[in-house]
Each structure stands twice: as structure tokens, then as C-alpha cells.
N, C-alpha and C positions, 0 to 999 in steps of 0.2 A: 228886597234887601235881606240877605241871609245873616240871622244871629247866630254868630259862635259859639258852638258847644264846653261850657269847658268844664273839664272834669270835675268830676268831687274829691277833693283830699281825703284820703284817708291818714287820721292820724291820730295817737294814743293821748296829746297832748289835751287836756280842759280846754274849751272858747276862753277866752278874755271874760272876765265876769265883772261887771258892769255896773250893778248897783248903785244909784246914784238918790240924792234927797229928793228927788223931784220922783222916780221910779212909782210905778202901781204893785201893787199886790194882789194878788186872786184872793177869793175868799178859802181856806183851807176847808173847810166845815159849813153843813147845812143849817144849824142854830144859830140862836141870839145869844150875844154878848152877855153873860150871867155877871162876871165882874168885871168892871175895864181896869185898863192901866194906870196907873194911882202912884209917881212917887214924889209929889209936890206935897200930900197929905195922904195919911193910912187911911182906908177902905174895910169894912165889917165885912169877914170872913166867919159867915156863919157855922161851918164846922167847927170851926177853931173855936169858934164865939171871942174873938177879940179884934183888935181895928190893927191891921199890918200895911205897910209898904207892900204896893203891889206890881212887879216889874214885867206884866206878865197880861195879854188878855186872856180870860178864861172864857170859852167859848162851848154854849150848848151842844149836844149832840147825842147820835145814836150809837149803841154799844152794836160794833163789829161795821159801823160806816165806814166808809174807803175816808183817807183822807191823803189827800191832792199837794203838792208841791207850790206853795205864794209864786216863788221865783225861779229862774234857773239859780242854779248854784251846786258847791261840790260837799258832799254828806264829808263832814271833820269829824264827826263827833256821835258813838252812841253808848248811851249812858244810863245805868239804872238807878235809881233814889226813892228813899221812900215819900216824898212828897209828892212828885213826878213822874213817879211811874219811870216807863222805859221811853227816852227824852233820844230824840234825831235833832243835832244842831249841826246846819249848814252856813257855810260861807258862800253870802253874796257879791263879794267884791268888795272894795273903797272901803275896808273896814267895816262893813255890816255882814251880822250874822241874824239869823233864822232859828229858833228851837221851839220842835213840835213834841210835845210832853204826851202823857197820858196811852202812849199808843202801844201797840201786839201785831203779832205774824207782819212782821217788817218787811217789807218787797225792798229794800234798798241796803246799801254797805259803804264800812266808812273807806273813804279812795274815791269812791260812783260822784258821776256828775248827774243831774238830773234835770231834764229841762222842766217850765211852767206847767202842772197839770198834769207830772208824773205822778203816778202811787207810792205811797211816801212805806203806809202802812193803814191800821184801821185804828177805832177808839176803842180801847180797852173800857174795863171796869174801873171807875175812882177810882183813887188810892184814898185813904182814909182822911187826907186831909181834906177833901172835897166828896167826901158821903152824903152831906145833907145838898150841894148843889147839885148833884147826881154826874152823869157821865157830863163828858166833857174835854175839850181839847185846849191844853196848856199852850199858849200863843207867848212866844219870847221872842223879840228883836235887842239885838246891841250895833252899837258904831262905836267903834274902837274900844268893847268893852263895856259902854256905858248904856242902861238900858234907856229904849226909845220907845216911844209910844205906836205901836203898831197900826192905828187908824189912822197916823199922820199919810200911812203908803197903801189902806185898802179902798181899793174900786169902791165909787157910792155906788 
């Protein structure tokens, strides 16, 4: 029985993005979890030295590590702040987005779709509000907005 070859589309349009509650995540970074996601109750932010709302995992790591794309999805967003350094927020589809903080020398551009396991960019130096946890990658998910706990969607 002969399979039918059939061609590949070329086309400029994004896949359908997809993102659903049930979805995995890749791990973006090689470290542990320095502070998790925290917005039932504030979390001690030791640079800061005070207890905050934390909408965010903060995730260990190496100054000039590659860091890795969780999802496919299309870069919306790149943004500099002083808490967050230079921040890549992506749309995952269904209302979820994606924002990796802390990062330098960016391999990606906002319009780019990227699939699972693309090089996003690397881990910069802190930014001062995270000096005393040292380097580190800023881990943000939202659905419609609202932040979500990022370990509800990463691979055990």
C-alpha cells in the first residue's frame, strides 16, 4: 500500500495555539525554585526584606544559561523594568500567556512564533530586587490576565 505524499504548506500565518488547563510545560531553566508562586498569601522576599504577593516563580540559575521556550506560542511582548530586567511575554493561546524575566542577548522578536525548546535568550545578571537570591529566571504565567500558578502546567 502506497502512502501519499503530501506536501508541506508553506505559510506566513502562526499554528492555532492551543494552550489548554490540562497542557505541560517544559522546564525553562536548570535550577530550583528559590520562591514559588504565592498570591493566596505574601512570601519573604529577601532582598526586599519584606513579605509581597508573589505572581511569579523565581527560578535558580546560571548567569549566561540558554533559556528554553515552556510552550509554543507567538513572542507579544518585550519589555524592560527595573524589577525584571529585560521580560519576553508570550501568547499561549485560550487566554494564557507566558513571561520569562531576567534575561540578555535575546535570540527571539516580538511578531516570532516559537515552538517548545526554542532559545528564548540567556540569564542575565539580577536586577536589584533579587541580589541577595542571586541570578535567576522570572517565571510569569496569566489566563485572561489573571496570574496562575506555573507548577499547576510543569512536567514532574
Amino acid at each position: 500500500e502506497e502512502t501519499e505524499q503530501v506536501p508541506v504548506q508553506e505559510s506566513s500565518a502562526a499554528p492555532l495555539l492551543t494552550f489548554a488547563e490540562n497542557s505541560k510545560l517544559m522546564w525553562p531553566v536548570s535550577g530550583d525554585v528559590i520562591l514559588n508562586y504565592s498570591m493566596d498569601k505574601t512570601t519573604y522576599f529577601p532582598t526586599l526584606d519584606q513579605y509581597r504577593y508573589n505572581p511569579a516563580l523565581i527560578i535558580g540559575g546560571q548567569e549566561g544559561e540558554p533559556i528554553y521556550a515552556s510552550a509554543e506560542g507567538l513572542i507579544t511582548g518585550i519589555e524592560q523594568s527595573a524589577q525584571t530586567g529585560t521580560m519576553v511575554t508570550m501568547d499561549l493561546g485560550n487566554g494564557y500567556s507566558a513571561s520569562y524575566g531576567e534575561l540578555k542577548d535575546l535570540s527571539v522578536a516580538e511578531g516570532q512564533y516559537v515552538n517548545t525548546g526554542d532559545l528564548i535568550g540567556y540569564l542575565s545578571q539580577p536586577t536589584k530586587y533579587y541580589s541577595v537570591e542571586g541570578v535567576n529566571l522570572y517565571f510569569e504565567m496569566e489566563k485572561d490576565g489573571n496570574p496562575v500558578n506555573p507548577m499547576d502546567f510543569m512536567e514532574q
